[in-house]
C-alpha positions in Angstrom: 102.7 164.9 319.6 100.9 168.2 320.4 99.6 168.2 316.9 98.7 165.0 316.9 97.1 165.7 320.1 95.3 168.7 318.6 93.6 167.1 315.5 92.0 164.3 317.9 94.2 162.0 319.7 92.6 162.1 322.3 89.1 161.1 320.6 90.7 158.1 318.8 91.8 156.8 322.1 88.2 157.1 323.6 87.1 155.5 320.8 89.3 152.6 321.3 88.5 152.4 324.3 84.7 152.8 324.2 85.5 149.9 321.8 86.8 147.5 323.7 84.3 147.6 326.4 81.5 146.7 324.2 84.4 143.8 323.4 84.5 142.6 326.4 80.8 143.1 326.9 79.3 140.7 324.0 82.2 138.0 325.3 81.0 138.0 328.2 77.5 137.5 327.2 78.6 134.9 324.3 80.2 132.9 327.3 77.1 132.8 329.6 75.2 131.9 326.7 77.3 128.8 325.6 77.3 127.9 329.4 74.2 128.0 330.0 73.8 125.9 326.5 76.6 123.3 327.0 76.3 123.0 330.2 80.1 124.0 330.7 82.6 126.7 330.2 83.4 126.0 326.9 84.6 129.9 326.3 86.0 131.4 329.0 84.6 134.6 330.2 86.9 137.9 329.6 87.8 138.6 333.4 89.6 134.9 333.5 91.0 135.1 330.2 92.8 138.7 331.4 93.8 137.5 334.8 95.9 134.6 332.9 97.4 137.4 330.8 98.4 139.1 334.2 99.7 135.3 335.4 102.1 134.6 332.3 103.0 137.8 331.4 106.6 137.3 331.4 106.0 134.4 329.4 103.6 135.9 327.1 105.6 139.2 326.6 108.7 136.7 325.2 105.9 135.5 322.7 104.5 139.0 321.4 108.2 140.7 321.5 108.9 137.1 318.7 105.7 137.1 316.9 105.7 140.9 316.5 109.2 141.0 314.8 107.9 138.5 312.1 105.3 139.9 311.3 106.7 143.4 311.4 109.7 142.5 309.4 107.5 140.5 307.0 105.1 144.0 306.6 108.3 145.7 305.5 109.1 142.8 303.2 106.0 143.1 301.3 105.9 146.9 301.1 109.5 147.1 299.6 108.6 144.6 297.3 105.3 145.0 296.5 104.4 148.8 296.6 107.5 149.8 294.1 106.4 147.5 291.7 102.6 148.2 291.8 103.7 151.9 291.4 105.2 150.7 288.0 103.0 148.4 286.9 100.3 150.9 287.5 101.7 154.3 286.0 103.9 152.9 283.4 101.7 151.2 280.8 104.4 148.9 278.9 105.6 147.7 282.4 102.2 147.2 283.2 101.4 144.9 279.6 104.0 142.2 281.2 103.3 142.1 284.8 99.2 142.1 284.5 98.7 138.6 283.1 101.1 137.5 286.0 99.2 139.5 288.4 96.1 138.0 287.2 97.2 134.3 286.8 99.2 134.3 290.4 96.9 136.4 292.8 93.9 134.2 292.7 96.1 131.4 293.8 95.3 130.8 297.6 98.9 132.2 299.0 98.5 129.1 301.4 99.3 126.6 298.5 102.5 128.0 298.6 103.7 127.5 302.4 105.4 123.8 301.5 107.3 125.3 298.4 108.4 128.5 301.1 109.1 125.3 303.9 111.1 123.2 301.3 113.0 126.4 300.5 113.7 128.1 303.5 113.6 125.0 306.1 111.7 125.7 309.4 113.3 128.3 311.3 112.3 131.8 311.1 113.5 132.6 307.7 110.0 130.5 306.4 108.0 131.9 308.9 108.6 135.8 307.5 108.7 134.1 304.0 104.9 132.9 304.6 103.7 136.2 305.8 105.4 138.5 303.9 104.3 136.6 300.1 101.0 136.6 301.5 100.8 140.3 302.2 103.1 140.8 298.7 100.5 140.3 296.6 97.9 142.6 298.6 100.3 145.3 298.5 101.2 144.9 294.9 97.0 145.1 293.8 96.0 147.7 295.7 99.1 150.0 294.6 98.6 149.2 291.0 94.9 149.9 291.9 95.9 153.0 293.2 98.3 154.6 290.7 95.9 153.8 287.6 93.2 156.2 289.8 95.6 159.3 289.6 93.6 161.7 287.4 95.0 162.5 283.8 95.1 166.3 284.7 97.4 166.2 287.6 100.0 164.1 285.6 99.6 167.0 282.7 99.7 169.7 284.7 103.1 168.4 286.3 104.7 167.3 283.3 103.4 170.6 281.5 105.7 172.4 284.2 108.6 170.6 283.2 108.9 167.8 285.7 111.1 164.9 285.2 109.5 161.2 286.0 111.4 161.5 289.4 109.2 164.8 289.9 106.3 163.0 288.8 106.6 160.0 291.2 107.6 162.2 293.8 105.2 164.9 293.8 102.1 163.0 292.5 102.5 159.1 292.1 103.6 158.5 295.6 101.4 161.3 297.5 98.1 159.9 295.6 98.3 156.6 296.2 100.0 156.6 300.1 96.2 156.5 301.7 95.4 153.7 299.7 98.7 152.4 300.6 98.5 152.7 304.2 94.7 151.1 304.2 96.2 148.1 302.8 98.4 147.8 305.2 96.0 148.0 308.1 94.1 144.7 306.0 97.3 143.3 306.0 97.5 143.2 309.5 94.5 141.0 310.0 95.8 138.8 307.3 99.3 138.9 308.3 98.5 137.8 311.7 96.4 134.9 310.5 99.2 133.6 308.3 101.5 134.1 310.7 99.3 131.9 313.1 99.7 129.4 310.5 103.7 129.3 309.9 104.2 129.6 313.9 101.9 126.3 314.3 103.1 124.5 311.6 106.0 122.0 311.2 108.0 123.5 314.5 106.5 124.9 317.9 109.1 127.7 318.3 108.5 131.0 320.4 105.7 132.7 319.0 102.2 133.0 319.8 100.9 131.1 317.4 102.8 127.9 319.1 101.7 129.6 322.6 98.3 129.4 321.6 98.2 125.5 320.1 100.1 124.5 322.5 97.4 125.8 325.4 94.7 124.0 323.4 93.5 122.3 326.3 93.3 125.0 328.8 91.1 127.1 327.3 91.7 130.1 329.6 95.1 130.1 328.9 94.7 130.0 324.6 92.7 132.9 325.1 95.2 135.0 327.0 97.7 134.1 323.9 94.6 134.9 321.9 94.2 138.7 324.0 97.9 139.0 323.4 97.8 138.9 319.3 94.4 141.3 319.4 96.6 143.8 321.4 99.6 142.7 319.0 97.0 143.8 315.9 96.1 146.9 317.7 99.3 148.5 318.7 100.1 148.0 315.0 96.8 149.4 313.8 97.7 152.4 316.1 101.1 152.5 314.4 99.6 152.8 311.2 96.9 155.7 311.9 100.2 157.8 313.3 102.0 157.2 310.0 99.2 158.4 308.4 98.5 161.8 310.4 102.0 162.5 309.9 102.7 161.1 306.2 99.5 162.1 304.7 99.2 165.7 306.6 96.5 167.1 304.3 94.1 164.7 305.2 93.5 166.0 308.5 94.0 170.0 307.7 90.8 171.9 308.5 89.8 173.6 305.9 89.4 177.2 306.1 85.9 178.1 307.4 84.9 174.6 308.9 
């Protein structure tokens, strides 16, 4: 933590929270405007929205601790799956002659034409709600990897295999370290879309624990949504926060000073 603390922890958390006060700022003017439009609260200002986070927290914290184990489990899912395989596809050009054209012909499908085949499969418990989330960030995963690993220059594959490495070696000390940035940008996309699809699966077919159902189900008290709305930002930025640690710690030379600077 100390180093962590040292290479500007402390400026990414005034960041944040420079962040979210402009946040809350432009809400609060986007509600007095539709009020004074509409005639109504139709968007509740921040302040309101918070104090009902404060009023169901118990309740809420249920939600987040249900919705946040999907979706983390369902990030894992897609990473083990999808990064290994991009790897491959990307560095090893016969692997990569087969899995392209399926690549090609299955990522432009919209991943939400698959949710009734993932719901006729794994009925409507949480198995499908993972299943959504976790082929939708797949194919993200598998792209950018397979992006990544065909950007590794020439001349560091040579100058490892030159010096005897096996394809272990190769993976180890120059597949895997080259394309973990990319890797880990991904994943912070993924949590945006992640979240969104797993809005969908928790709303869908079954109102089970989740935040998703927490939300739809307060769709007429529009101060309450909005707390279950607060509770998947924070949700998104705890994980976000995750991420950037893995990073600093994972991809070290990133954030050495160089020498002179």
């Amino acid at each position: 933590f100390e180093r962590l603390r040292r290479q500007g922890a402390l400026y990414q958390i005034a960041r944040y929270v420079a962040s979210i006060v402009l946040l809350l700022a432009c809400w609060e003017i986007a509600s007095l405007i539709i009020t004074a439009v509409k005639g109504q609260a139709l968007l509740p200002d921040p302040f309101r929205a918070i104090s009902e986070v404060i009023r169901l927290a118990p309740i809420l914290f249920q939600h987040v601790w249900v919705s946040a184990w999907r979706l983390v489990l369902a990030m894992l899912l897609a990473v083990s799956a999808g990064y290994p395989l991009g790897l491959l596809s990307g560095h090893e050009r016969k692997l990569d002659e087969i899995i392209s054209p399926i690549i090609y012909i299955v990522y432009p499908i919209p991943q939400v034409a698959f949710i009734l085949l993932l719901f006729l499969v794994f009925g409507i418990g949480n198995p499908v709600k993972v299943a959504i989330v976790a082929v939708a960030l797949f194919f993200q995963i598998l792209v950018s990897a397979r992006g990544a690993a065909k950007l590794i220059e020439q001349e560091h594959l040579t100058s490892v295999l030159s010096a005897g490495a096996s394809r272990w070696q190769v993976y180890r000390h120059v597949v895997l370290p080259s394309t973990l940035p990319s890797i880990l940008t991904s994943l912070r996309v993924s949590v945006g879309l992640g979240m969104a699809f797993l809005y969908i699966a928790e709303t869908t077919a079954t109102m089970a624990p989740g935040l998703g159902s927490f939300v739809k189900s307060s769709q007429f008290n529009q101060a309450q949504a909005f707390a279950g709305i607060l509770m998947m930002a924070a949700l998104g930025l705890i994980l976000y926060i995750v991420i950037d640690i893995l990073e600093r710690v994972l991809c070290r030379w990133k954030y050495v000073r160089r020498r002179g600077s």
